[in-house]
Backbone bond lengths (Angstrom), bond angles and torsions (degrees), N, CA, C in turn:
res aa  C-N    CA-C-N  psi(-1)  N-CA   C-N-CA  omega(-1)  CA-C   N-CA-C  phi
1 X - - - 1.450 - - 1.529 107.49 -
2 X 1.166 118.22 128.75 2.026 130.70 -176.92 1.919 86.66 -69.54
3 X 1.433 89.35 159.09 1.238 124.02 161.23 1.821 118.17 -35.93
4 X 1.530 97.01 -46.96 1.655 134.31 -167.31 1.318 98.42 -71.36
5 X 1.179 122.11 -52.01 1.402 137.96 -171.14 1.392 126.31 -67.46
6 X 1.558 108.45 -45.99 1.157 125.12 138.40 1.595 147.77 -62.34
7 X 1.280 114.65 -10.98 1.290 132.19 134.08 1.457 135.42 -66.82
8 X 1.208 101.47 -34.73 1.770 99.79 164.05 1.298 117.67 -85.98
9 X 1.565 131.42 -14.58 1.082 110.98 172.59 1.244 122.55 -102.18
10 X 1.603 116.85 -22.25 1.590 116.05 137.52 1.322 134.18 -29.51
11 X 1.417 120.27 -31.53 1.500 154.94 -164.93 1.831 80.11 -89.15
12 X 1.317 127.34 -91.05 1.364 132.52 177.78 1.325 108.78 -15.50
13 X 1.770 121.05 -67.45 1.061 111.43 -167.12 1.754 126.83 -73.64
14 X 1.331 104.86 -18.36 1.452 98.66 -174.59 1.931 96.07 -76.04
15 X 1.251 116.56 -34.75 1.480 99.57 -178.53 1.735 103.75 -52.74
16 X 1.061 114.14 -60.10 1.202 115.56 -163.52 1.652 113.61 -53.74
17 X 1.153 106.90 -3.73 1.917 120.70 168.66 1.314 109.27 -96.00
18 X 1.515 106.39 -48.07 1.607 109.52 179.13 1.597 110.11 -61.78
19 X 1.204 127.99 -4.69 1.326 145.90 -148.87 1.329 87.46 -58.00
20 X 1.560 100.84 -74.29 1.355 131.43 -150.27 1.585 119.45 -95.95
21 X 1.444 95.81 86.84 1.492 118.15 -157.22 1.564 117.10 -90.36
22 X 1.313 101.83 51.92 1.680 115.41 174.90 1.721 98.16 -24.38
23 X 1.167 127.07 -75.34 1.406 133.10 -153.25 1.919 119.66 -48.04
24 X 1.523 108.57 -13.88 1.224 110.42 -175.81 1.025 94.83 -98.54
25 X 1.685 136.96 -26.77 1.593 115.96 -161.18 1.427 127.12 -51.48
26 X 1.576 118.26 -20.84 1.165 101.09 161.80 1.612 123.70 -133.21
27 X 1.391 103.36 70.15 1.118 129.83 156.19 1.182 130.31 -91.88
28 X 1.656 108.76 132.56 1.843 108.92 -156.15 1.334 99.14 -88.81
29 X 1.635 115.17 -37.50 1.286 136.17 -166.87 1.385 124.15 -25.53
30 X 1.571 142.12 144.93 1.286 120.04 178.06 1.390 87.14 -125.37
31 X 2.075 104.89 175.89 1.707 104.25 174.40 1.864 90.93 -139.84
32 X 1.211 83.63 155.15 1.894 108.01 -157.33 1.888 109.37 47.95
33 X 1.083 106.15 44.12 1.284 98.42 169.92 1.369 117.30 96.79
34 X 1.323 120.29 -30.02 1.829 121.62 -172.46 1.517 124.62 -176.50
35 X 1.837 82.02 25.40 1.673 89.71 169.44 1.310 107.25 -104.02
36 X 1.128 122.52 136.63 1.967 117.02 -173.72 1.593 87.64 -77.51
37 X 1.480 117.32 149.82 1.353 122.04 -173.23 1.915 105.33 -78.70
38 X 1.603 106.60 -36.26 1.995 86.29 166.46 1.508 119.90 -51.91
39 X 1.015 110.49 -35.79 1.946 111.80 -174.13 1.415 77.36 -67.85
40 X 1.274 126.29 -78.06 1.774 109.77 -131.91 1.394 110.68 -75.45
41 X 1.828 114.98 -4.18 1.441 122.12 137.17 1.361 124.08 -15.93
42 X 1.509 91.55 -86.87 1.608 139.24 -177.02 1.901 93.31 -37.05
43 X 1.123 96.33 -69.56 1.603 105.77 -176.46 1.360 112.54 -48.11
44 X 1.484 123.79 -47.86 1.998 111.71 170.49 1.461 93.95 -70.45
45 X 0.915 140.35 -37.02 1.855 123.66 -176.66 1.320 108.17 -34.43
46 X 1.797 111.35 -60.11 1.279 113.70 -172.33 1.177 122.70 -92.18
47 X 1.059 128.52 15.24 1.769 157.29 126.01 1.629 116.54 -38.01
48 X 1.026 97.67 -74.92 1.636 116.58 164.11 1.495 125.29 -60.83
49 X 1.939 118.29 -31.35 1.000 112.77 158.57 1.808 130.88 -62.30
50 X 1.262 82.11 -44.86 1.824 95.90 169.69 1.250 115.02 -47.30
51 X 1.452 135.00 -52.91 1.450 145.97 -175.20 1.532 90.44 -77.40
52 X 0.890 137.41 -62.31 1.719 117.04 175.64 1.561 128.88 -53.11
53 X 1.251 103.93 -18.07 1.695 106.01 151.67 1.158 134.00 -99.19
54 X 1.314 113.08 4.05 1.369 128.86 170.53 1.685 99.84 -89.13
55 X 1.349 117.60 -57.32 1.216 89.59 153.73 1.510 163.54 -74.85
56 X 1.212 113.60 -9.65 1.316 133.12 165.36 1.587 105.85 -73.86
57 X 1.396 128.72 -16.47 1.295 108.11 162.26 1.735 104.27 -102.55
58 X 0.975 106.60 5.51 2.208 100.31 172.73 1.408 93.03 -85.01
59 X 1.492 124.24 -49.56 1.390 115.78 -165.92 1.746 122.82 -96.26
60 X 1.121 101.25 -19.21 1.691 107.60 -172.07 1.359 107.09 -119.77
61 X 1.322 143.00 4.73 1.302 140.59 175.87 1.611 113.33 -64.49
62 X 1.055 103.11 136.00 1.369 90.90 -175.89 1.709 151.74 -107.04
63 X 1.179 127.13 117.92 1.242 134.88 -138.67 1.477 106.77 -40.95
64 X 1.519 116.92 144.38 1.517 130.56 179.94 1.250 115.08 43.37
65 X 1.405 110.64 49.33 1.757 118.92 141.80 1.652 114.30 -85.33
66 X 1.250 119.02 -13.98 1.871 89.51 -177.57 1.533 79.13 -88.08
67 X 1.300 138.71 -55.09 1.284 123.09 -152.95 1.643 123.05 -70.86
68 X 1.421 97.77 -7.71 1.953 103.09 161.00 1.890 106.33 -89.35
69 X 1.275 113.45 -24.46 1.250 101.71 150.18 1.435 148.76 -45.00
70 X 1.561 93.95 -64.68 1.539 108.15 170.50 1.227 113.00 -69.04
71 X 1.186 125.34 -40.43 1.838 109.26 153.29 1.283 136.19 -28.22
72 X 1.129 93.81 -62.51 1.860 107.65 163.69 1.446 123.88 -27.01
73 X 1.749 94.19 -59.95 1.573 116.73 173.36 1.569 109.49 -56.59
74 X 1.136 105.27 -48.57 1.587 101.41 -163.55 1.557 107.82 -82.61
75 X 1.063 113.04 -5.69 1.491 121.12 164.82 1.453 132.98 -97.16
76 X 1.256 102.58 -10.81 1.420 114.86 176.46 2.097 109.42 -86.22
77 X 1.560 84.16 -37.26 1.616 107.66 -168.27 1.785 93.67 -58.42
78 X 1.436 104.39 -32.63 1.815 90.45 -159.36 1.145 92.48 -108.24
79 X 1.179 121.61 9.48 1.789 110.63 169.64 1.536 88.08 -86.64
80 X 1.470 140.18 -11.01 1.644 113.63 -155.51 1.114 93.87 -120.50
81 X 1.381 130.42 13.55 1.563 144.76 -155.83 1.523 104.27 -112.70
């Protein structure tokens, strides 16, 4: 496993700790006016989740899956041919 690889899924796991944000539940507070601050929490989580799967597929995806794919295809095609 790269350096990279291990950073994104380190990256994975701390969201998935930061997840669970005991400390806002009782917060009255809102942000821009009428967002309760757990949602707009909630909302960079899955901000941050996205960019952690963006990286975990730049760094950890794994080599020669489209081309065992397209095999597939091209083997299925001439069996029906």
């Amino acid at each position: 496993m790269t350096t990279g690889a291990k950073f994104a899924w380190g990256f994975v796991v701390l969201i998935a700790i930061l997840h669970f944000d005991f400390w806002l539940w009782d917060s009255t507070s809102v942000v821009f006016g009428f967002l309760p601050t757990g949602l707009a929490y909630q909302a960079g989580i899955s901000l941050a989740a996205s960019v952690a799967w963006v990286l975990v597929i730049r760094f950890d995806w794994p080599d020669g899956v489209e081309e065992w794919a397209a095999q597939d295809e091209v083997a299925a095609s001439e069996e029906g041919a």
